[in-house]
One Martini backbone bead per residue (centre of mass of N, CA, C, O) as a GRO file, in nm:
protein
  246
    1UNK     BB    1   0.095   0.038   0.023
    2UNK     BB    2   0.107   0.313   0.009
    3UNK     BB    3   0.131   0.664   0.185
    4UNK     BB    4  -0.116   0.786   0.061
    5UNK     BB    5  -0.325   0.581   0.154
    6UNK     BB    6  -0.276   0.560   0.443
    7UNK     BB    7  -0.322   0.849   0.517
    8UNK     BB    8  -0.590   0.871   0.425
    9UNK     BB    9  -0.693   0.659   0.617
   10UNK     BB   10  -0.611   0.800   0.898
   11UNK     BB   11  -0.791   1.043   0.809
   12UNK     BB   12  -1.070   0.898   0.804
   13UNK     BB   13  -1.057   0.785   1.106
   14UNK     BB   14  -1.000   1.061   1.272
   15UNK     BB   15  -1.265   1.167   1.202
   16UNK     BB   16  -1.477   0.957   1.270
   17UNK     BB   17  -1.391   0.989   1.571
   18UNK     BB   18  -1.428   1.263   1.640
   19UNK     BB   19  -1.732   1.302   1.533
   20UNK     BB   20  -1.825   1.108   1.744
   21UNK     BB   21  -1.677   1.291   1.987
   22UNK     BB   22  -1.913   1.495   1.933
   23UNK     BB   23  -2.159   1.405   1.959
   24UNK     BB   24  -2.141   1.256   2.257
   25UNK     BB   25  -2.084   1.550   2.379
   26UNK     BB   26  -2.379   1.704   2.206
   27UNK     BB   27  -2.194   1.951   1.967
   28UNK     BB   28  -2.232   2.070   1.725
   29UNK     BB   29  -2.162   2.047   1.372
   30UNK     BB   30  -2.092   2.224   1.192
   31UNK     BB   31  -2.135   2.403   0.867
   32UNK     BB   32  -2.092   2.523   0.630
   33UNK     BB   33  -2.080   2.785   0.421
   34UNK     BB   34  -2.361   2.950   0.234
   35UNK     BB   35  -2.503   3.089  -0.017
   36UNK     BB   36  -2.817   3.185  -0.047
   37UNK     BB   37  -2.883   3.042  -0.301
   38UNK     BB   38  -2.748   2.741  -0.227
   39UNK     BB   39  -2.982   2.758   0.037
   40UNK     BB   40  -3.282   2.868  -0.059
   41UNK     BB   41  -3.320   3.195   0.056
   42UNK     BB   42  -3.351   3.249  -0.234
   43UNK     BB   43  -3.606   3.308  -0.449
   44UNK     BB   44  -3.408   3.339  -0.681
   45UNK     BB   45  -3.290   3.187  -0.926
   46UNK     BB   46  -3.015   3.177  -1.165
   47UNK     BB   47  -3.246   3.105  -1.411
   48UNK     BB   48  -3.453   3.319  -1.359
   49UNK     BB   49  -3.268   3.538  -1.391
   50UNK     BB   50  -3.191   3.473  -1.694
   51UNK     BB   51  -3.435   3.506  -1.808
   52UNK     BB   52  -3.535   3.816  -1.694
   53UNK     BB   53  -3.240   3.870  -1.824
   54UNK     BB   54  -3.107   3.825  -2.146
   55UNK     BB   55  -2.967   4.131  -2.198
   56UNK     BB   56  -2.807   4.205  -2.006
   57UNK     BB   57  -2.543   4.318  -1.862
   58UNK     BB   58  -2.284   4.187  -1.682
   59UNK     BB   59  -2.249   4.341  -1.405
   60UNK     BB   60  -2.508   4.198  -1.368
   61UNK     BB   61  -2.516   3.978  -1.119
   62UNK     BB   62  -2.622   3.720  -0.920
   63UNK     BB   63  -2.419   3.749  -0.726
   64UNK     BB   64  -2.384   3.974  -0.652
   65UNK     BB   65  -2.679   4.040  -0.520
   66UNK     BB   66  -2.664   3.796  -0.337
   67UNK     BB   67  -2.419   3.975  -0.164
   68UNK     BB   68  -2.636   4.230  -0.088
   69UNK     BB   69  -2.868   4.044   0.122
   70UNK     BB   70  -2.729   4.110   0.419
   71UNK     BB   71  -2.834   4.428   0.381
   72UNK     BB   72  -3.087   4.311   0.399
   73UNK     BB   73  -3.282   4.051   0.529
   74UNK     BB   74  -3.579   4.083   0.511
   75UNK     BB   75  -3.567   4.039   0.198
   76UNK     BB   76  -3.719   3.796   0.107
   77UNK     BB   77  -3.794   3.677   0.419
   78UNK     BB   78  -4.113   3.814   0.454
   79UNK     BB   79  -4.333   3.581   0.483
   80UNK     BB   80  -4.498   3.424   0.267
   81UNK     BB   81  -4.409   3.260  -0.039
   82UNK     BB   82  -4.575   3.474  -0.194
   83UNK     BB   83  -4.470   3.741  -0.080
   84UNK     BB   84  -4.155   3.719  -0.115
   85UNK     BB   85  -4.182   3.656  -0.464
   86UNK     BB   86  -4.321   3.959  -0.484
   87UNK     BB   87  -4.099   4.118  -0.392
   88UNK     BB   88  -3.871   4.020  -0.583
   89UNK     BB   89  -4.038   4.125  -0.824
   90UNK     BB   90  -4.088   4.432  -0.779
   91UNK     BB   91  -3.816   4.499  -0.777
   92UNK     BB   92  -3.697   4.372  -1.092
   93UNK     BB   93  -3.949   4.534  -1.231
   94UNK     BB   94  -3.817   4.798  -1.144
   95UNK     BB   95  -3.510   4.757  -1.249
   96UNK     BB   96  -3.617   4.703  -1.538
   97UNK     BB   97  -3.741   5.013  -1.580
   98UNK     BB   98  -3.460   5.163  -1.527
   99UNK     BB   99  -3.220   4.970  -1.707
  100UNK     BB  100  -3.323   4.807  -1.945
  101UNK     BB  101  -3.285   4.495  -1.813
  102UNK     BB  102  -3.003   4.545  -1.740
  103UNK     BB  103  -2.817   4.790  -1.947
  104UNK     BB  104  -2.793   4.984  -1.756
  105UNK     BB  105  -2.579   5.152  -1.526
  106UNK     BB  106  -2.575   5.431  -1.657
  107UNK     BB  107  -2.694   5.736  -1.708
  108UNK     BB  108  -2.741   5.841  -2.047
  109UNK     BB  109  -2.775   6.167  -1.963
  110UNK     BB  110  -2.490   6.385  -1.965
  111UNK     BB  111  -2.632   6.650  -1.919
  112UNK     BB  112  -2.730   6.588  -1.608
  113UNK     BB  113  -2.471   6.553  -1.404
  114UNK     BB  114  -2.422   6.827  -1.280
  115UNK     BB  115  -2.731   6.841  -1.114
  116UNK     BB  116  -2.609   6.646  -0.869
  117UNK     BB  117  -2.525   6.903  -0.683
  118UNK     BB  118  -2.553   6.981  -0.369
  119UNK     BB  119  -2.403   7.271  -0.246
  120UNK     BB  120  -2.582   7.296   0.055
  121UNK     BB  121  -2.409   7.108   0.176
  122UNK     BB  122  -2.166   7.042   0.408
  123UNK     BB  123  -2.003   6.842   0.204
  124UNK     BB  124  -2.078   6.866  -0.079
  125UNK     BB  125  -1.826   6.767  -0.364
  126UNK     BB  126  -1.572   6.537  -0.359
  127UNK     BB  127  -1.623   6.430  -0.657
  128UNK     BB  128  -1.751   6.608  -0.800
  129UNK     BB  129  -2.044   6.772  -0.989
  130UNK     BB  130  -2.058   6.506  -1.181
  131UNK     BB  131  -2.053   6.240  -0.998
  132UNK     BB  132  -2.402   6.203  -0.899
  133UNK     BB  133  -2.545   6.035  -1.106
  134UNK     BB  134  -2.691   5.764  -1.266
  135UNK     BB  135  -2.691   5.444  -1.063
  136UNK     BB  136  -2.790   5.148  -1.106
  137UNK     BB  137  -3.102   4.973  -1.040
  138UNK     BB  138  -3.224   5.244  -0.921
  139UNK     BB  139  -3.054   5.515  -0.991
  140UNK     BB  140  -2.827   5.655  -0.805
  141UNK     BB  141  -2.866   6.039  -0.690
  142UNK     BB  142  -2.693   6.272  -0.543
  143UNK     BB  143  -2.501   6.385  -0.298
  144UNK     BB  144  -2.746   6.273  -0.059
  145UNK     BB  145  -2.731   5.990  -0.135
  146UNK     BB  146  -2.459   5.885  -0.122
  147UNK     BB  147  -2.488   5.961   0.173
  148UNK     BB  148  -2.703   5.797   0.289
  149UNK     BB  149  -2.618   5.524   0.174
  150UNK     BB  150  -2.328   5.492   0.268
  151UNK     BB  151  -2.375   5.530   0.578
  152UNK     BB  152  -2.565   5.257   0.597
  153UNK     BB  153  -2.356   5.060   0.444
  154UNK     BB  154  -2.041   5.124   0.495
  155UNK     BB  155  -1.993   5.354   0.223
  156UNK     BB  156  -1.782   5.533   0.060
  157UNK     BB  157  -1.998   5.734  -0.178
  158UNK     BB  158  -1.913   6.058  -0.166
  159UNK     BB  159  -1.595   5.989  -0.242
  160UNK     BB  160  -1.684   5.740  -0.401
  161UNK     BB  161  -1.933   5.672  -0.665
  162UNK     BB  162  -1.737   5.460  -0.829
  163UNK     BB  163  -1.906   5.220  -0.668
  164UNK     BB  164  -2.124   5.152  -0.851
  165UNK     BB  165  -1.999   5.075  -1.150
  166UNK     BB  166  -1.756   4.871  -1.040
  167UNK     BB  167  -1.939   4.713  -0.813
  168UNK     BB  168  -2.187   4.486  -0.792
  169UNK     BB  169  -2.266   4.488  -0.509
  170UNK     BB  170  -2.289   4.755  -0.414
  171UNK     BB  171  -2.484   4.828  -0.682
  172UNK     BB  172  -2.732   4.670  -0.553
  173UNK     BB  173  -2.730   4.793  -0.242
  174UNK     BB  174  -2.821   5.055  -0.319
  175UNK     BB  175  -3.097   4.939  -0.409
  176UNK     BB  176  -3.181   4.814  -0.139
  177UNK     BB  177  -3.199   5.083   0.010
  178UNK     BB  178  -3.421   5.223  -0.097
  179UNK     BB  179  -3.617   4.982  -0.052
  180UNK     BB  180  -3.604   4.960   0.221
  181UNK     BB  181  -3.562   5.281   0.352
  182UNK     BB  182  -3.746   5.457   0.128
  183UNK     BB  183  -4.026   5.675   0.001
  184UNK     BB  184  -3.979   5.906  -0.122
  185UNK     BB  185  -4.334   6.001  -0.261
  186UNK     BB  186  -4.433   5.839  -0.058
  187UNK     BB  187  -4.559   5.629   0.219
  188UNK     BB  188  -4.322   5.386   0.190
  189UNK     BB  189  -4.207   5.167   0.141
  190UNK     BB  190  -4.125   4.902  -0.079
  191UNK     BB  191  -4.130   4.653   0.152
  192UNK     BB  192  -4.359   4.723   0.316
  193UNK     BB  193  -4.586   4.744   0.061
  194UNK     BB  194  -4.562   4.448   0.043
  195UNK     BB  195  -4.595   4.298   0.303
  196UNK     BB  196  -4.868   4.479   0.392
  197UNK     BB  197  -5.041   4.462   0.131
  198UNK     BB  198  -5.031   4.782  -0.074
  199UNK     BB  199  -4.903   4.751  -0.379
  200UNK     BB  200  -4.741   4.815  -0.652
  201UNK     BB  201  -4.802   5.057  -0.662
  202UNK     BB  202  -4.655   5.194  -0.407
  203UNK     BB  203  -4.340   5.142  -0.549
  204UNK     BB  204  -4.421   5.354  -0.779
  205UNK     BB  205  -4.454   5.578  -0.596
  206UNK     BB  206  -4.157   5.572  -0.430
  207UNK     BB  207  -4.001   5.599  -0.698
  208UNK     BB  208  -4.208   5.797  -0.910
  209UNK     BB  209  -4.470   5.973  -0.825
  210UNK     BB  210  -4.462   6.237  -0.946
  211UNK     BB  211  -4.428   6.106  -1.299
  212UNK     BB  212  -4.651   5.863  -1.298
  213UNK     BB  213  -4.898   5.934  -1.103
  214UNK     BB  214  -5.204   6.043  -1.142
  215UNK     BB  215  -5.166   5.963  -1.470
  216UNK     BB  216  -4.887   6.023  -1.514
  217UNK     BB  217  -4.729   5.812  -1.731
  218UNK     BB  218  -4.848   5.548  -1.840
  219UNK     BB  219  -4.648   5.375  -2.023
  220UNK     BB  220  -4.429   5.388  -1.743
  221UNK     BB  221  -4.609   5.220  -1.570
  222UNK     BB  222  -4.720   4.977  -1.720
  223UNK     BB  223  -4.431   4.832  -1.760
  224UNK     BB  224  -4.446   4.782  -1.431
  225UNK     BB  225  -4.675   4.591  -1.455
  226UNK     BB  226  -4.599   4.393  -1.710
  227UNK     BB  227  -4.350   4.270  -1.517
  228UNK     BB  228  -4.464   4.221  -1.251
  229UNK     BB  229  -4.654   3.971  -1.397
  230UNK     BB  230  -4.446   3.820  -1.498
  231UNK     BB  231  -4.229   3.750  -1.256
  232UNK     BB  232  -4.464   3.600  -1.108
  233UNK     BB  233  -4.491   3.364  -1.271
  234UNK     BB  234  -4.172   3.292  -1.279
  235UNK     BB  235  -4.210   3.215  -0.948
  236UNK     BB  236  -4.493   3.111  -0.893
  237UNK     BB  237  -4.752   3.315  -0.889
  238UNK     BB  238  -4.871   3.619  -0.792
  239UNK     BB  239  -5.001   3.961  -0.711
  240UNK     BB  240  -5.211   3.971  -0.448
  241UNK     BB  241  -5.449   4.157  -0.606
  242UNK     BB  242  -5.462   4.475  -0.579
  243UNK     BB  243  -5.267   4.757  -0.639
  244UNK     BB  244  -5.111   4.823  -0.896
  245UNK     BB  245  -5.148   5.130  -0.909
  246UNK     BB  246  -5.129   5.503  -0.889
   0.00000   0.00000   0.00000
């Protein structure tokens, strides 16, 4: 027998032995850790998420996203299997419609790029007036958006606002910053609307309400409720009642 097979087999036999004498003495035996997806705690899979965006950019990884669900456990873990899987599809929902799809990185029109420096603010624009711009899944834009995202995840976006568009973790999770905490134009966060069952419109409220809601830009309206029905769908779900629109 090899000095390989040996090593091998008194390997195989004092794991055994430990193993045998960690349970007797009561112990649990960790487990190994696994990504959200691995272990089945993210209700979207990576091949549901490539049909939802089969023209996505690459930045936008499966992996990125599932790395970003650390910062907001609560995001599609609260509630029945069908609320869990209604809010994942309402995120990628508006996310698919602010970013054509996941193909948008950054902001299209580099005219507006200037307007997001709000210089009356105490900390001014440490990146440059023009550094400000709409980057990420839910195009997070202003010096004080950036200041108060990086704030919350415990990372500076203030003086570096270009990782939101260079690290694709970050830039999820900018993405759920807003969802999770902010109520934007409505009275409610987006995962709070979602889990309370106040309805995919009220989404579109804080996401967009002054542009979209009470009439305004339908067909930019439309295509959020269009997206939110095909997602819920591939989840094996509905919508979940009435109150879709704003």
């Amino acid at each position: 027998m090899s000095v390989s097979r040996v090593v091998s087999r008194f390997r195989s036999r004092f794991l055994a032995v430990l193993s045998a004498a960690v349970v007797a003495s009561g112990l649990a035996v960790a487990a190994p850790a696994t990504p959200a997806a691995a272990n089945g705690s993210f209700v979207v899979s990576e091949a549901q998420f490539n049909r939802m965006f089969p023209g996505r950019n690459p930045f936008y990884t499966y992996q990125g996203l599932v790395g970003a669900l650390s910062a907001y456990p609560g995001f599609t873990t609260t509630g029945s299997d069908a609320v869990r899987k209604r809010e994942a599809a309402a995120f990628l929902a508006n996310v698919s419609h602010e970013t054509g799809g996941l193909r948008y990185v950054v902001e299209q029109n580099k005219a507006n790029y200037s307007h997001y420096c709000d210089q009356g603010r105490p900390y001014h624009c440490p990146a440059g007036p023009s550094a400000y711009y709409g980057r990420g899944p839910l195009q997070l834009s202003w010096n004080y958006n950036y200041k108060a995202a990086g704030d919350a995840l415990h990372i500076d976006l203030l003086d570096n606002p270009y990782q939101v568009e260079r690290d694709a973790t970050v830039s999820w999770k900018t993405g759920l910053w807003f969802w999770n905490s902010q109520t934007g134009a409505g009275s409610t966060t987006p995962h709070n609307a979602m889990v309370n069952g106040r309805g995919f419109g009220e989404t579109i409220r804080s996401i967009n309400g002054d542009l979209e809601c009470n009439g305004k830009n339908p067909d930019e309206r439309n295509d959020r409720i269009n997206l939110y029905k095909r997602f819920v769908a591939d989840l094996g779900t509905d919508v979940g009642g009435g109150n879709l629109s704003c």
